[in-house]
C-alpha positions as CSV (number, residue, x, y, z in Angstrom):
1,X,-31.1,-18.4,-189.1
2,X,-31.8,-18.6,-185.3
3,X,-34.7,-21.6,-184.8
4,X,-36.6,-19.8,-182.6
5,X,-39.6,-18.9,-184.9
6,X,-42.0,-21.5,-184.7
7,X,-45.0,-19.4,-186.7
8,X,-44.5,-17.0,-189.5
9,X,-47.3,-17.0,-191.7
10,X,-45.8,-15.6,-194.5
11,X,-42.8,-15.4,-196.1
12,X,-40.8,-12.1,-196.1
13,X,-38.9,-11.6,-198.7
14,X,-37.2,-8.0,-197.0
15,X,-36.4,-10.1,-193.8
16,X,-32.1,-10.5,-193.4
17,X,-30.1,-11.7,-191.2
18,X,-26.7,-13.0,-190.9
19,X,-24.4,-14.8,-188.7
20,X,-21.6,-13.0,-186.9
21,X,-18.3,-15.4,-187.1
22,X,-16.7,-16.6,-183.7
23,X,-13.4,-15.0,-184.3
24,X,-12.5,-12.3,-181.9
25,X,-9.4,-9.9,-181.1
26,X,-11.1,-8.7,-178.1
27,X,-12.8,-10.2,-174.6
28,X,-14.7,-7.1,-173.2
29,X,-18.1,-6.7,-174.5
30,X,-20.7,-9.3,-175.2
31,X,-20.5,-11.5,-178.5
32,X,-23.2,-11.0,-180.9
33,X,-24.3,-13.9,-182.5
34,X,-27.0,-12.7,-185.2
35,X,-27.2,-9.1,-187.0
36,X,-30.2,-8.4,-189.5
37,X,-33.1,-5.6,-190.4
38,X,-36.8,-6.5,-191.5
39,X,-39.6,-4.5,-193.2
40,X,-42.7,-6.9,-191.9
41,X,-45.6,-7.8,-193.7
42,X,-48.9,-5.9,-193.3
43,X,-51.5,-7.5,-191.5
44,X,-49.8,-10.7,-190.2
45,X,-49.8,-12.5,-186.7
46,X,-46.1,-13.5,-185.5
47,X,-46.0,-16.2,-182.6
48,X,-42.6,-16.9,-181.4
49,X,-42.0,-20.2,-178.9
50,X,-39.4,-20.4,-176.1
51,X,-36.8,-18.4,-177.7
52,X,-33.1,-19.8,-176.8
53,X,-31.3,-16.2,-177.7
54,X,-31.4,-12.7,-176.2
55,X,-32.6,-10.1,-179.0
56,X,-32.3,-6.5,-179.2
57,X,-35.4,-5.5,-181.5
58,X,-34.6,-1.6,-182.6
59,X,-38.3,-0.5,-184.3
60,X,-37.7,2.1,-186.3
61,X,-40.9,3.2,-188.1
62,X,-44.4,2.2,-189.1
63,X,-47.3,4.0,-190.1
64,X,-49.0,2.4,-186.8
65,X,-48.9,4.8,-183.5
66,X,-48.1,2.0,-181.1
67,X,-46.8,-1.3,-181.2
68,X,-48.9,-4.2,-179.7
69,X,-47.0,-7.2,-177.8
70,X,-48.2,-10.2,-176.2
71,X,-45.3,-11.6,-173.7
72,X,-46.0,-14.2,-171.7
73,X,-49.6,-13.6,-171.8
74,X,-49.2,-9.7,-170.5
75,X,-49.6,-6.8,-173.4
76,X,-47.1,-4.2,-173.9
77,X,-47.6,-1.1,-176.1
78,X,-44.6,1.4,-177.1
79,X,-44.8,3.9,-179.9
80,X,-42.1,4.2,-182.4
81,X,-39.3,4.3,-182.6
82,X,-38.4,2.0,-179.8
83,X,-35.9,-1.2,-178.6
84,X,-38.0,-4.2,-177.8
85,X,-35.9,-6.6,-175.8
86,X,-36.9,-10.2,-176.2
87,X,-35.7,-12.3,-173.3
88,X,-34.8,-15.8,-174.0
89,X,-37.4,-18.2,-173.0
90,X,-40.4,-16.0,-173.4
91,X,-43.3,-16.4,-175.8
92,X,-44.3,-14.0,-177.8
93,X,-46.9,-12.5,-180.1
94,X,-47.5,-9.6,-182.2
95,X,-49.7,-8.3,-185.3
96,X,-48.4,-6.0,-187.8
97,X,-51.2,-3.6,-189.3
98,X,-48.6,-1.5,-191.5
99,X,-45.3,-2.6,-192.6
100,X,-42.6,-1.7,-190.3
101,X,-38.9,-1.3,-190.2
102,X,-36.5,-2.9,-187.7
103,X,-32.7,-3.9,-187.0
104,X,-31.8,-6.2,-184.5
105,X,-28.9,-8.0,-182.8
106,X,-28.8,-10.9,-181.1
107,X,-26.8,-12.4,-178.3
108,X,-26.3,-16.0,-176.9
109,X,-28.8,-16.6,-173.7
110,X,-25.9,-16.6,-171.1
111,X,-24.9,-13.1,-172.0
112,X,-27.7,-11.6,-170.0
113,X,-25.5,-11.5,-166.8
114,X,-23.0,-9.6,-168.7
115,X,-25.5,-7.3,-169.3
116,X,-27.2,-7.5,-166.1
117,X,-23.9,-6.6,-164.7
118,X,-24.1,-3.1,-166.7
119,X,-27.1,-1.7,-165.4
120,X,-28.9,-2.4,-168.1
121,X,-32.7,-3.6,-167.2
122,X,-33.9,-6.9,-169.4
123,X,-36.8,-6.9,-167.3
124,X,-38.4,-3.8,-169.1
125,X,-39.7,-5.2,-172.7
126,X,-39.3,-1.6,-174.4
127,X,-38.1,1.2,-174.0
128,X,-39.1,4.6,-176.6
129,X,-36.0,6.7,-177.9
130,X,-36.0,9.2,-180.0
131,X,-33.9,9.0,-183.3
132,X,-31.0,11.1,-182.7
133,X,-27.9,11.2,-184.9
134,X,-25.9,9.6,-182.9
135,X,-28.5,6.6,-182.6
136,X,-29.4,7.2,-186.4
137,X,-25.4,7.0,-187.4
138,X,-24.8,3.8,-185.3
139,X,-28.0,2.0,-186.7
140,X,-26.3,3.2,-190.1
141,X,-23.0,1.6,-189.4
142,X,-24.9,-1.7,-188.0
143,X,-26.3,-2.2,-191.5
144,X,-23.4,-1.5,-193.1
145,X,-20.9,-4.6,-190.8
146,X,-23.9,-6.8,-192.5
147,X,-22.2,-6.9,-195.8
148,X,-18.4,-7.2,-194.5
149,X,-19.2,-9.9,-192.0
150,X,-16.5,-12.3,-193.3
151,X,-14.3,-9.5,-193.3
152,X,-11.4,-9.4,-190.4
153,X,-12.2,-7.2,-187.5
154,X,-15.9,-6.8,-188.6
155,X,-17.2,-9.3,-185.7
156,X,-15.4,-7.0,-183.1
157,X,-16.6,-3.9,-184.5
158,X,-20.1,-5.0,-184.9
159,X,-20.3,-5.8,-180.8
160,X,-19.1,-2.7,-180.0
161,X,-21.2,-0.6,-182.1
162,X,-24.2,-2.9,-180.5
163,X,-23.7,-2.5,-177.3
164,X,-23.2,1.4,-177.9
165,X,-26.2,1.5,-179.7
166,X,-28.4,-0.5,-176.7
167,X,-26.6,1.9,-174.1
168,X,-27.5,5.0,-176.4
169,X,-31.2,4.2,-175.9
170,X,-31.2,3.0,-172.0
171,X,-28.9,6.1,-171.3
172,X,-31.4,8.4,-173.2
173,X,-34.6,7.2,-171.0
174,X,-32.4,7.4,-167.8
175,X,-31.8,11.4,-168.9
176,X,-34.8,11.6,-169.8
177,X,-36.5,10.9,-166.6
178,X,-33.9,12.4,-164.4
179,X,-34.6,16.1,-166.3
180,X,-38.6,15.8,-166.5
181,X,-40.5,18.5,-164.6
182,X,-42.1,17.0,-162.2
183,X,-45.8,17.7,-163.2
184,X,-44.2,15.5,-166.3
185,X,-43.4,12.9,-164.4
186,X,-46.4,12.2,-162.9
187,X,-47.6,12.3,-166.3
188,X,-45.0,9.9,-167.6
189,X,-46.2,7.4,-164.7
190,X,-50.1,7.7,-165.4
191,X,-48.5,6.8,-169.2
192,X,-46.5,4.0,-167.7
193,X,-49.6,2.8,-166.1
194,X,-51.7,2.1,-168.6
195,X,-49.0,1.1,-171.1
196,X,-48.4,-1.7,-168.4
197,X,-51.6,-2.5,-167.0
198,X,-50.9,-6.1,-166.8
199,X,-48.0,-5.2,-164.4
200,X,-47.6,-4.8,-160.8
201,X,-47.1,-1.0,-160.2
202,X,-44.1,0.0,-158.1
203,X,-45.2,3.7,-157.4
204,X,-42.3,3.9,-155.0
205,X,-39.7,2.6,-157.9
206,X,-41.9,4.6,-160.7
207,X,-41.1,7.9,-158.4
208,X,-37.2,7.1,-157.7
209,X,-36.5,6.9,-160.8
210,X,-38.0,10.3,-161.9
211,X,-36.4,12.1,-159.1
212,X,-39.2,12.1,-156.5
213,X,-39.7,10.8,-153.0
214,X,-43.1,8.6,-152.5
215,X,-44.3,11.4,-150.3
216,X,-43.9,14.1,-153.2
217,X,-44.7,11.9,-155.7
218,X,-48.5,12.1,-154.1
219,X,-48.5,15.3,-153.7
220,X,-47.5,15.9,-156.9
221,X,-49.9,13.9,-158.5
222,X,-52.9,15.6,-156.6
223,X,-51.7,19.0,-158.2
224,X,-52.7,16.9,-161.8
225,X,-55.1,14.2,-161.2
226,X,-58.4,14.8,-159.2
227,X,-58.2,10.8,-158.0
228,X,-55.2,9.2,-156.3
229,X,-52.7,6.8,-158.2
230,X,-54.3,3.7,-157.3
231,X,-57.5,4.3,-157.7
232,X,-57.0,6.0,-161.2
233,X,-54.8,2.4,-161.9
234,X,-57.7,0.6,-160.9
235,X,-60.1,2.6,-163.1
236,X,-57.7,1.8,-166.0
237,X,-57.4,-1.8,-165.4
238,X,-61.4,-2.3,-164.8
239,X,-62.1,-0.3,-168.2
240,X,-59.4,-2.5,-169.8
241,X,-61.3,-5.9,-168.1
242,X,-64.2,-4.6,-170.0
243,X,-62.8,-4.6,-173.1
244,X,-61.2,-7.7,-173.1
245,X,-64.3,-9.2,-171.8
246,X,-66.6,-7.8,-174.5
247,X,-63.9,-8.1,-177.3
248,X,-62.1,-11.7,-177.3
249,X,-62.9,-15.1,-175.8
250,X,-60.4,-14.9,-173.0
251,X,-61.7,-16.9,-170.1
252,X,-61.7,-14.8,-166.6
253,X,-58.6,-16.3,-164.9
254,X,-56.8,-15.3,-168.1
255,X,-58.3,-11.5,-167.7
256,X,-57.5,-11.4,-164.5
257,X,-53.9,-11.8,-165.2
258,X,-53.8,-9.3,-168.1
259,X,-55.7,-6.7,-166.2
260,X,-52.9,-6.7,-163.5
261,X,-54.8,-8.9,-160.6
262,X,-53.1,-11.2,-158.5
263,X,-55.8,-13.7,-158.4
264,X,-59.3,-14.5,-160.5
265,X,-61.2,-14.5,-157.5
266,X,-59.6,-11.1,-156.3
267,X,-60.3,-9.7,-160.1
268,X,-63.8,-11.0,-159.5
269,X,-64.8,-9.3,-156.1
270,X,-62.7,-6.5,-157.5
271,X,-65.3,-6.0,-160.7
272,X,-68.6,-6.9,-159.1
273,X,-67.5,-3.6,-156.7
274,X,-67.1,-1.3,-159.9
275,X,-69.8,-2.8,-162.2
276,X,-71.9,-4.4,-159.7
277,X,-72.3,-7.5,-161.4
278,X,-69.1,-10.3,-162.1
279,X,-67.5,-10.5,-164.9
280,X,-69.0,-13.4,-166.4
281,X,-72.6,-12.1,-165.7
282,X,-71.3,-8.8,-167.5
283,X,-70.3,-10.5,-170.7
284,X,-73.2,-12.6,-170.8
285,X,-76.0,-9.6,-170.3
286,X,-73.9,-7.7,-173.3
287,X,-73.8,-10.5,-175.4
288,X,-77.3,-11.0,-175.1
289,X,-77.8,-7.4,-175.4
290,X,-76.6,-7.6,-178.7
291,X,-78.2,-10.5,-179.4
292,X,-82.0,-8.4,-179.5
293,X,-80.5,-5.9,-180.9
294,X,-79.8,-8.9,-184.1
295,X,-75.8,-8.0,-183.9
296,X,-73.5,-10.4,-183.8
297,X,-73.2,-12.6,-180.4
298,X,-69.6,-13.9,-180.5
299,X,-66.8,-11.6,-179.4
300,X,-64.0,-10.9,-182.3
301,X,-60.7,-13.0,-181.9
């Protein structure tokens, strides 16, 4: 069992995983090292140090709407299903409210060029597919290889049908947004926004990739939204900033940085413009708002 979990409150009795042997008849496609499936515990906190391997996370189902993860201090939500990919190196948190399913493979950290080399983007955390049959029947056949891993030309098979199962999903999200309307696009990028507030916004990128110059991406986007991109992204982040203020103990540099701003001070001047007061003065007259009001004082953790 890969090392990498460093906090797993519970035990998880529907959590397997097994390791694929070395033994190869091929050369082509990237090795995996680990295959398993999961169905996590409700209501439990996972916190995952410096992770040494490259993971594929395929999320099947949950009774949740949208999955919640903390990487590297930014938050990323995708609805199910969906592929989380877990770079090595990063830290990462996560709470499960409802049980969910999952598969996953996993990959020695110096296969990432291979992939890199594929057109295949590690820097995107998920990506949402939708459960065809040709993804369903691969995900199928993955979870049958787990019980003939010791058999001979099970190792080869099992990287082949992973790495037609990640390029299923990528392929499926590049189709998707090359075919969207364009009125759908710009909705899929207001989406993308706030899924990614922590992020820096490419609206250049966000608009290439959909099939749109920058020029008709703003004109577009006037024909659906009455206020321009960045301004609606900063109306996003600064009603994000007040939740996060009002709702956890995170200290201000620490907001500034989920909220999507290059500096504190910038976040700062930024806020006092919207709210009129700083951040800091905002949390405290709310706190002591509730305060006379006899409700609780400290933010929830």
């Amino acid at each position: 069992m890969p090392k990498n979990v460093e906090k797993v409150p519970k035990t998880n009795p529907d959590f397997f995983i097994v390791n694929v042997p070395d033994k190869r008849f091929h050369s082509f496609v990237p090795r995996v090292s680990h295959i398993g499936h999961t169905i996590s515990i409700a209501d439990t906190e996972y916190t995952l140090y410096q992770r040494k391997e490259l993971e594929f996370c395929f999320r099947i189902s949950s009774a949740e709407k949208y999955a919640v993860d903390e990487i590297d201090n930014q938050f990323h939500r995708n609805s199910f299903p969906h592929l989380l990919i877990k770079r090595p190196g990063i830290r990462h948190r996560y709470r499960t409210r409802y049980p969910r399913t999952a598969c996953f493979v996993i990959y020695p950290a110096e296969t990432m060029k291979l992939f890199e080399l594929a057109d295949i983007d590690l820097s995107q955390p998920g990506y949402a597919f939708q459960l065809t049959p040709e993804i369903r029947s691969l995900l199928d056949e993955l979870r049958h290889c787990e019980s003939l891993i010791h058999e001979p030309g099970i190792p080869d098979r099992i990287d082949l049908v992973a790495i037609r199962l990640i390029s299923a999903v990528i392929l499926q999200n590049k189709k998707k947004a090359q075919h969207l309307p364009q009125h759908d696009a710009v909705r899929e990028i207001a989406s993308f926004m706030e899924c990614h507030i922590s992020e820096e916004i490419d609206f250049r990128k966000l608009a290439g990739e959909r099939g749109m110059s920058l020029r008709n991406f703003f004109r577009r986007w006037r024909e659906v939204y009455q206020d321009p991109p960045a301004h609606y992204l900063l109306v996003r982040r600064m009603e994000f900033a007040k939740r996060l203020l009002l709702r956890s103990n995170m200290d201000i540099a620490l907001a500034a940085e989920n909220t999507g701003f290059s500096s504190a001070g910038y976040f700062i001047q930024a806020f006092k413009r919207y709210y009129g007061v700083t951040p800091a003065a905002y949390r405290r007259q709310h706190i002591e708002s509730s305060s006379d009001t006899g409700c609780s004082a400290k933010p929830s953790e």
